[in-house]
N, C-alpha and C positions, 0 to 999 in steps of 0.2 A: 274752173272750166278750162279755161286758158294752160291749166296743167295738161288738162287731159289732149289734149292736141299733139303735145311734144310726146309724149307717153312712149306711141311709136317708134320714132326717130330716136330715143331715147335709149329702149330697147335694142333695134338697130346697132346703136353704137357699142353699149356692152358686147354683145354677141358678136361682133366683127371685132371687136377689142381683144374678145378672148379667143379666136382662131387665129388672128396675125402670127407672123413671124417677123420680128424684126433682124435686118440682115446686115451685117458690114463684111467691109473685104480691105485687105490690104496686099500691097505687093511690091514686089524689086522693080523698079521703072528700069531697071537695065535688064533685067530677064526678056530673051526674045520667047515669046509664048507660041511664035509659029514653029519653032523646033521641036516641042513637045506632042510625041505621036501617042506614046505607049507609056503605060504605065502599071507597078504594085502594089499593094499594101505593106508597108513599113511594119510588119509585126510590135516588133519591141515599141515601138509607139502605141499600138493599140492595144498590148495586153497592159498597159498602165493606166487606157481608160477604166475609170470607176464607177462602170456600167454592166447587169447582166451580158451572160457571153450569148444572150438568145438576141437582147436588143443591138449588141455589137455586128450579132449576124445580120439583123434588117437593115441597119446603116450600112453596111460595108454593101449589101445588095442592090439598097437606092444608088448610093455612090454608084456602083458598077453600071448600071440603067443610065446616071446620068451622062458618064463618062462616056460610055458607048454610044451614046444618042450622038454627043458633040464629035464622035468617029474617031478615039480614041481605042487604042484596043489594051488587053492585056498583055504582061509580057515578063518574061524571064530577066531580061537585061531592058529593063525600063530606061526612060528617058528622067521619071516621076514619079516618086516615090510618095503614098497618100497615108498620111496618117492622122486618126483621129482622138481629140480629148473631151472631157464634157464638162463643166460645174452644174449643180445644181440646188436651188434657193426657194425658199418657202417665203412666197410674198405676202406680205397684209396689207389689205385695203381698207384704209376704213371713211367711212361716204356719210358725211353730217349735212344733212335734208334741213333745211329752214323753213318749211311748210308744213303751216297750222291748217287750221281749220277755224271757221268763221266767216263774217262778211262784211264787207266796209273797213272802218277802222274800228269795229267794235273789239274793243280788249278782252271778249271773253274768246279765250282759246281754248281748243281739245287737247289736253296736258300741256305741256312748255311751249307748244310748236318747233321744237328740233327733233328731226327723226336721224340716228347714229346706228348706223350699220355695218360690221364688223363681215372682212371675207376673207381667206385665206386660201394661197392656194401654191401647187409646188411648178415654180418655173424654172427651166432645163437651157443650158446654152452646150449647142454643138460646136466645136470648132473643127475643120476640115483641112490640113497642113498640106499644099503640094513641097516637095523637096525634089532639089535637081541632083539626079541620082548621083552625075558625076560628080559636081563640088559637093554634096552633100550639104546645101542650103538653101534655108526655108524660103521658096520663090514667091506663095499665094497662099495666103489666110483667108478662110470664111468662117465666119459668126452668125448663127443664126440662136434667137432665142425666144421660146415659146412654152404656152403651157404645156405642161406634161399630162399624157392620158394612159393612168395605169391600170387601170380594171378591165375594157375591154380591148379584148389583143386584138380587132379587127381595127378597131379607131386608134391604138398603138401602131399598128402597121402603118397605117393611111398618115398619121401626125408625123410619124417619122422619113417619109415619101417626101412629103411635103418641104418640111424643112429643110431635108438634103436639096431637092429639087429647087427653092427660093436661094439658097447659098449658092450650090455650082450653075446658077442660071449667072452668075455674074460672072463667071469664067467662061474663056476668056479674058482680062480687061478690056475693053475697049470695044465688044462686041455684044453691049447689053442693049437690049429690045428698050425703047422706053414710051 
């Protein structure tokens, strides 16, 4: 019975488990960030992502959204050159349950009492490069990595929003909400 109470909360966590995005960032502590107004897309960076060129387009258009939201514009002679790479990893989970069935300390069990559940699934890390156009040096790293959603292209859209938008919310340094 005492199982069943957690059941929820339990649930819960799966399910928030598997929409997270986990995010890092790293960056040049000497890079001054207020100089940076405008920026491009790095081509030759992004045609080496190893990614469809349909999902390249939904990335490169979050990016655009987020950059612009932060009053960044686009520009021929950038300040900021964006480019992106991706890996991607087929994770197995496997979840060994230790609950029988029975009551008290009675030794008769419903099978072993281990329940062993095998899940697999394919997780995607974006990484998002700012580069300073003049020196040509990688200024701002973001990482984000999350499960991937590839059968409906509306939740593909929305997954891919999202993760761009959990990484460049940390851009700026020093100007994250917390």
């Amino acid at each position: 019975m005492k199982v069943l109470k957690f059941l929820p909360l339990l649930l819960l966590f799966v399910v928030a488990s598997c929409s997270t995005v986990r995010v890092a960032t790293d960056y040049d502590r000497e890079a001054n960030f207020s100089t940076y107004n405008t920026y491009a897309f790095y081509k030759p960076g992004i045609d080496k992502a190893k990614i469809s060129d349909l999902d390249k387009k939904r990335i490169l258009r979050a990016i655009d959204t987020e950059l612009m939201a932060k009053g960044m514009n686009k520009s021929e002679s950038p300040d900021l050159l964006v480019s992106i790479f991706t890996k991607e990893r087929e994770r197995v989970d496997v979840y060994n349950n230790n609950f029988g069935f029975g009551w008290g300390w009675n030794p008769w069990w419903f099978g072993n009492g281990y329940n062993t559940s095998v899940s697999t699934r394919t997780e995607g890390t974006l990484y998002i490069d700012l580069i300073d156009a003049k020196t040509n040096e990688l200024v701002w790293q973001g990482m984000g990595t999350s499960n991937l959603v590839t059968r409906d292209i509306d939740k593909k859209e929305e997954r891919i929003r999202k993760i761009v938008n959990e990484i460049l919310a940390k851009y700026p340094p020093g100007t994250m909400i917390k």
